[in-house]
C-alpha positions as CSV (number, residue, x, y, z in Angstrom):
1,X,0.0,0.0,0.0
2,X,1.1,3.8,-0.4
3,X,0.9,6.2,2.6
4,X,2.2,9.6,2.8
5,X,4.8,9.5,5.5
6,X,6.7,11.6,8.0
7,X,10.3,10.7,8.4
8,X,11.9,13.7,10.5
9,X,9.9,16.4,12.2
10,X,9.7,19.2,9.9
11,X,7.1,20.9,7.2
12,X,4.8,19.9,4.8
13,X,7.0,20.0,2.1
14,X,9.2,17.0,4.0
15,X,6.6,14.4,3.8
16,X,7.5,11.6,1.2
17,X,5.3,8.9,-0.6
18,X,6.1,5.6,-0.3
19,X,5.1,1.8,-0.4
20,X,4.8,0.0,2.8
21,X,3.3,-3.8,3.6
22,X,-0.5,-3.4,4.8
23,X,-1.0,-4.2,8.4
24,X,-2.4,-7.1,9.5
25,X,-5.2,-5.7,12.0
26,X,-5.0,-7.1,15.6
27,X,-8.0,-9.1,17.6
28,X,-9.5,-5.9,18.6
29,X,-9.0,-3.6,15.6
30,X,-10.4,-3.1,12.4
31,X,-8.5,-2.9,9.1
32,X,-10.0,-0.2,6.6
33,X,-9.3,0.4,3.1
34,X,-9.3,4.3,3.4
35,X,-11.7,6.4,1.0
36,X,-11.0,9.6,2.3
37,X,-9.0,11.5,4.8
38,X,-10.0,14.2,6.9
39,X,-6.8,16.9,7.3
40,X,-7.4,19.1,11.4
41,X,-5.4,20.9,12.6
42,X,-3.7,18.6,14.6
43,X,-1.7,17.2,11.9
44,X,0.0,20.7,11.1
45,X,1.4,20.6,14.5
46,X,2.5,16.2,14.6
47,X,4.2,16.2,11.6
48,X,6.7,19.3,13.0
49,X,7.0,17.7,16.9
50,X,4.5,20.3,18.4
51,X,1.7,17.4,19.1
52,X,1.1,16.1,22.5
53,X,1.9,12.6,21.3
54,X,4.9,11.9,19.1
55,X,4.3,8.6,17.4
56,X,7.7,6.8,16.3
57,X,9.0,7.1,12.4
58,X,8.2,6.7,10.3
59,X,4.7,8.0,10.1
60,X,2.0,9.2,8.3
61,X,-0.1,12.1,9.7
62,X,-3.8,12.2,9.2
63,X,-6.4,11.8,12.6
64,X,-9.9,10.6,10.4
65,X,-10.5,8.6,7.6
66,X,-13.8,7.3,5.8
67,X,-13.5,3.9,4.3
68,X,-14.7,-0.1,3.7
69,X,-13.7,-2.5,6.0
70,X,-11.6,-4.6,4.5
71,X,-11.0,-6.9,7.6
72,X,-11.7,-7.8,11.4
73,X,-9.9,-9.0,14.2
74,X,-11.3,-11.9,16.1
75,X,-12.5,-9.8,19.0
76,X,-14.8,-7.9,16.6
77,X,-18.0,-8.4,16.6
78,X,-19.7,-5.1,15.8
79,X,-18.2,-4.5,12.1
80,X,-17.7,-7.3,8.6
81,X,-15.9,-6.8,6.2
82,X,-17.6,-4.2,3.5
83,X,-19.1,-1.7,6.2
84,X,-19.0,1.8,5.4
85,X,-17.3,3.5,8.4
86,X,-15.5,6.0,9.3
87,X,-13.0,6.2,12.3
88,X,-10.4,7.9,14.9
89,X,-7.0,7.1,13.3
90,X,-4.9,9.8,16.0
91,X,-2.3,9.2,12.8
92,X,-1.8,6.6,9.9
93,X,-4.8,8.5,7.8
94,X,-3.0,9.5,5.0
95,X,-2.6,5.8,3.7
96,X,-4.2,3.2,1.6
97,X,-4.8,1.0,4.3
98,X,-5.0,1.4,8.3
99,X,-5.5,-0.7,11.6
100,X,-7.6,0.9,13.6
101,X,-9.5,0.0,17.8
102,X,-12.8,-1.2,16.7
103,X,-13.9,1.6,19.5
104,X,-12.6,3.9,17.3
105,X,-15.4,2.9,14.6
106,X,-18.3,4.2,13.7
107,X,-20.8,3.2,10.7
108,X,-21.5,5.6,8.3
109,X,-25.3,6.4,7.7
110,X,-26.5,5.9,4.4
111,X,-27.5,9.6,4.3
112,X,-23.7,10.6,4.0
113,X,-21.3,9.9,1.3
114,X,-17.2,8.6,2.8
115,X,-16.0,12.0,2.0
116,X,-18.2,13.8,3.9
117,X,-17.3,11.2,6.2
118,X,-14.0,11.7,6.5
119,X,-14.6,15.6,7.3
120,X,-17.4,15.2,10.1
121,X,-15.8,13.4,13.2
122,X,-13.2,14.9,14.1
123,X,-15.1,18.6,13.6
124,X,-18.8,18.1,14.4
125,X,-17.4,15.5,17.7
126,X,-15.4,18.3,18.8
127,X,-18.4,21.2,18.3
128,X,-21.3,18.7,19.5
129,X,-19.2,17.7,22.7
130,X,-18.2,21.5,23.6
131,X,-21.6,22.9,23.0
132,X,-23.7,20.1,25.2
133,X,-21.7,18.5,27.3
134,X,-19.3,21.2,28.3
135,X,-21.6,24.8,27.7
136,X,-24.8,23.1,28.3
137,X,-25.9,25.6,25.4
138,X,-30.0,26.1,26.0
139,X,-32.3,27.3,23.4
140,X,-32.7,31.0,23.6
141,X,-29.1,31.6,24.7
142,X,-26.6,33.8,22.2
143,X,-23.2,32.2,21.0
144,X,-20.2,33.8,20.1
145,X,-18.3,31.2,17.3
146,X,-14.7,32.7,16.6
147,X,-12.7,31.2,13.8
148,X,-16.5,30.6,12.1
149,X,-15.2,29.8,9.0
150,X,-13.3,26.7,9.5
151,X,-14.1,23.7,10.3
152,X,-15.0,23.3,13.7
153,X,-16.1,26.8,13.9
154,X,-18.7,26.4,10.7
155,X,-19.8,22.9,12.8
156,X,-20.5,25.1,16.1
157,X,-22.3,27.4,13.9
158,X,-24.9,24.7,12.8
159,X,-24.8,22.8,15.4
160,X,-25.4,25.5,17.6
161,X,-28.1,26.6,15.5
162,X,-29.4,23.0,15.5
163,X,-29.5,23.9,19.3
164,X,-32.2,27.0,19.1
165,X,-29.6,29.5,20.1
166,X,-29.2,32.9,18.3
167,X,-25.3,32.7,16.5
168,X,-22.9,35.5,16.1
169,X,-20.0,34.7,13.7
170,X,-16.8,35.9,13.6
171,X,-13.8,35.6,11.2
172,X,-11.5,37.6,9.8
173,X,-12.6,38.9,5.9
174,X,-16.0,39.5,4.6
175,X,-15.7,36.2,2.5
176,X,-14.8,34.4,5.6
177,X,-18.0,35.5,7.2
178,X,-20.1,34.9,3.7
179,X,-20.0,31.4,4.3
180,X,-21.1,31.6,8.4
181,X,-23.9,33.3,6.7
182,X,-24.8,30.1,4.6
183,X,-24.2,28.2,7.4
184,X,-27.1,29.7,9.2
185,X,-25.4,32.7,11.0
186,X,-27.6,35.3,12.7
187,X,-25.0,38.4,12.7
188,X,-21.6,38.3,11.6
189,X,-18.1,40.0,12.7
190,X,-15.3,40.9,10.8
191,X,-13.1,41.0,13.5
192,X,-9.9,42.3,11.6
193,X,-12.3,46.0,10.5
194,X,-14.4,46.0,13.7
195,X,-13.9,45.6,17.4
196,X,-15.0,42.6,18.3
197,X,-15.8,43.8,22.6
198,X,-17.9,46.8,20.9
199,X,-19.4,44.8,18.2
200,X,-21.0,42.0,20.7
201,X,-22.3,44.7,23.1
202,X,-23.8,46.2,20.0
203,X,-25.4,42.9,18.8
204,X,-26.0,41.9,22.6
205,X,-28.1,45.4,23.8
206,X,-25.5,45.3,25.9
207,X,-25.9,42.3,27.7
208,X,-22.9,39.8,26.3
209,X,-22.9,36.5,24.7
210,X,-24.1,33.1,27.1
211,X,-21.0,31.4,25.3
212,X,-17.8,31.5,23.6
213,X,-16.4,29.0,21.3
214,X,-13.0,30.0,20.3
215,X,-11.0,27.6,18.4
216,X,-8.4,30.3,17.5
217,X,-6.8,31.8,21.2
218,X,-4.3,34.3,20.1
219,X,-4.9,38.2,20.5
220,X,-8.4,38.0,20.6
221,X,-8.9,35.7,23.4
222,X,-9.0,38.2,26.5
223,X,-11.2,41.0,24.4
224,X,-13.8,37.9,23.5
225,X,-14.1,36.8,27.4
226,X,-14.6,40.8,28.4
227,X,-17.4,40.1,25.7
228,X,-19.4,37.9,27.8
229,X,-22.2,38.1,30.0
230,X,-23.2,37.2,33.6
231,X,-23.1,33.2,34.0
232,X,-21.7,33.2,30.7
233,X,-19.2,30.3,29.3
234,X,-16.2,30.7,27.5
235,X,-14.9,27.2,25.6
236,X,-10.9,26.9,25.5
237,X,-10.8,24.7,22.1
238,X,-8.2,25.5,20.4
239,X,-4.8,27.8,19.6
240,X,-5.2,27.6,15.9
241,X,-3.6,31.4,15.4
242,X,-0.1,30.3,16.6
243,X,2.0,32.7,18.8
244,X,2.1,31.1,22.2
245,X,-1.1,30.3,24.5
246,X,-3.2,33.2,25.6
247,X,-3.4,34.5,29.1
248,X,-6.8,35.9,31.0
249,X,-6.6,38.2,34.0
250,X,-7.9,36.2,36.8
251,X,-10.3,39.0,38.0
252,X,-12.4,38.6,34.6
253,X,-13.9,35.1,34.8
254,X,-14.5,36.8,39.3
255,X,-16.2,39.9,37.6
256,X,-18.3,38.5,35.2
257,X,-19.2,35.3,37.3
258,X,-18.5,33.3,34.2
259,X,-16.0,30.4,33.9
260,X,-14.0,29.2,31.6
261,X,-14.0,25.9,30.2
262,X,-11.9,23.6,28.6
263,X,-12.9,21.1,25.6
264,X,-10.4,17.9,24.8
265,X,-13.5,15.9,23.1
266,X,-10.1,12.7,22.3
267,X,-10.2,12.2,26.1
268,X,-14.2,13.2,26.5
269,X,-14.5,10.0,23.8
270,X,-12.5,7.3,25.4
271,X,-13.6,8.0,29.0
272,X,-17.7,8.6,28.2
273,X,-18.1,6.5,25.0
274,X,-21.7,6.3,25.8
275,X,-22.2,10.0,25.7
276,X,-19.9,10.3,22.4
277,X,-22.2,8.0,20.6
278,X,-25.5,9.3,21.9
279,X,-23.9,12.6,20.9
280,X,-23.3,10.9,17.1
281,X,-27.1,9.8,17.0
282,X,-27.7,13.3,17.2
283,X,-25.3,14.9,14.8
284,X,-26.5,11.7,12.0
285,X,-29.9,12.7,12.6
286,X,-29.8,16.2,11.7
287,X,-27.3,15.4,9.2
288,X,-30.4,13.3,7.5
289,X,-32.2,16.3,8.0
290,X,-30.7,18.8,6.3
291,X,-29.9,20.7,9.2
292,X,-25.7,20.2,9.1
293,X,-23.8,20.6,5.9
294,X,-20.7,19.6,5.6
295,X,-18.4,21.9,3.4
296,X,-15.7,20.1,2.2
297,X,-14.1,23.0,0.3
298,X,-11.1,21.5,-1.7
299,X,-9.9,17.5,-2.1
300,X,-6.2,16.7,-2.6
301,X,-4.7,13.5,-4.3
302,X,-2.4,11.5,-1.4
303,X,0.7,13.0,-3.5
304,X,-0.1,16.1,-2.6
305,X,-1.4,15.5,1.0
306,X,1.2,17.9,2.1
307,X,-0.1,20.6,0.2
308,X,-3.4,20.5,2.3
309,X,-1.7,20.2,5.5
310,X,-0.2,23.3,4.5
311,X,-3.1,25.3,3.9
312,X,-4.5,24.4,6.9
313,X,-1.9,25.3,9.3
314,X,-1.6,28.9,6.9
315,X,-5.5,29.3,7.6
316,X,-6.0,30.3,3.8
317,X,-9.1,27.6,3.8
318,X,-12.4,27.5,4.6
319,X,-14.5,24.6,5.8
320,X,-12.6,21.3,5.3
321,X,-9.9,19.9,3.5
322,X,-9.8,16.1,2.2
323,X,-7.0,13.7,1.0
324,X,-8.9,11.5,-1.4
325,X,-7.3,8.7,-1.1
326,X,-9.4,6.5,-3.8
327,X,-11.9,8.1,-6.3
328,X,-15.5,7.6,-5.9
329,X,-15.7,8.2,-2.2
């Protein structure tokens, strides 16, 4: 099988095609011959050293794939061989062929083609598990999305929606914030022409948003929490703009009485796997009804798998981006 691999820590541009034996899965994995594969952020940051886990060489990056089972181990009961699924890979996506923990596995509905599968776990898991499990968002409640334009912040925009609150989007160009808007957006910010503190109480009548979701950190993270309201909740998922991690005054969250809260949906998975898959009856059901849309904006060839990591981590794309690993996913 081919798999894009990474050999040294380093960029994109370092990452080298070759030909390796398939794995063999073992009793409790499931062997998948990958469709699709989704590219998060995450892999900018594993394939330069910067991850949290530092798998050995060689290896190739990629954290979700769609696929058809090709094989089961022993212990696998749940899964045959020809299932649509899509799964959890941590790394290995960017490959023909992967082993995979069969807890790791989900079926794909019929309502959703593989590449749409490869681009919804990792993205609407995150977004579904920081919005109810973590912000308890209620119906009638405002949300703040920053970073609305990529792929978990377009999910938190539907999802939230899905949810019965009232979404405010925020990015950083007017094209950015055009697609919020199709996703179902309420009121946009362009955060890079406006102030983001004044343009929330504007929007707010002064009140402040119920909850945050920022994916992004960076400069904006202290104005967004002086954004908030009373009991309001600020979701810590991600540092997607680079530059270090942000620090908040500790008097804010005292002031305010809100609380800031911190969203690792890998962990949330493995330790409440009941509540991860009631959470993905949900997110299939609306997905059947029309109520969550995917964007997968731009597919790249495995050859060029690179190229797509690197567009990510330069934050030049919108929605999500795809290694298509086999035509006709």
């Amino acid at each position: 099988m081919k798999a894009l691999l990474c050999k040294a820590f380093g960029p994109a541009d370092t990452l080298v095609l070759e030909d390796l034996p398939s794995p063999e899965p073992k009793k409790n994995e499931v062997l998948i011959e990958v469709q699709a594969a989704g590219v998060n952020f995450p892999d900018t940051l594993i394939i330069e050293g910067k991850y949290q886990f530092k798998p050995p060489f060689p290896f190739a990056p990629g954290g979700e794939v769609a696929g058809v089972v090709k094989a089961v181990g022993e212990k696998v009961s749940h899964l045959r061989a020809g299932d649509r699924v899509m799964a959890l890979t941590g790394w290995g996506g960017f490959a023909e062929e992967v082993a995979v923990p069969a807890y790791n596995v989900l079926p794909v509905p019929k309502s959703m083609d593989l590449t749409t599968a490869a681009a919804f776990g990792m993205t609407y898991g995150t977004s579904m598990h920081a919005l109810k499990q973590r912000a308890n968002l209620q119906p009638g409640e405002t949300l703040l999305v920053l970073g609305a334009s990529g792929g978990v912040g377009l999910a938190a925009v539907e999802i939230g929606k899905a949810m019965g609150a009232k979404v405010i989007a925020a990015a950083s160009s007017a094209e950015k914030l055009e697609v919020a808007r199709k996703a179902g957006a309420d009121e946009l910010i362009n955060y890079s022409e406006q102030s983001l503190k004044d343009e929330v109480k504007k929007l707010t009548g002064g009140q402040g948003v119920d909850v945050i979701y920022d994916p992004v950190g960076g400069t904006l993270f202290a104005e967004a929490f002086r954004s908030i309201g009373w009991n309001g909740r600020f979701l810590v998922v991600g540092f997607a703009a680079g530059g270090g991690i942000p620090a908040l005054p500790a008097n804010l969250p005292l002031l305010k009485g809100a609380s800031l809260v911190g969203v690792f949906w890998g962990s949330f998975a493995q330790r409440q796997p009941q509540d991860n898959a009631a959470n993905f009856q949900q997110l299939f059901a609306w997905h059947a009804e029309g109520k969550l849309k995917p964007l997968v904006s731009q597919t790249f060839p495995l050859e060029r798998g690179g190229e797509a990591i690197d567009a990510l981590g330069q934050r030049k794309a919108v929605g999500k981006l795809v290694v298509q690993i086999r035509q006709g996913a």
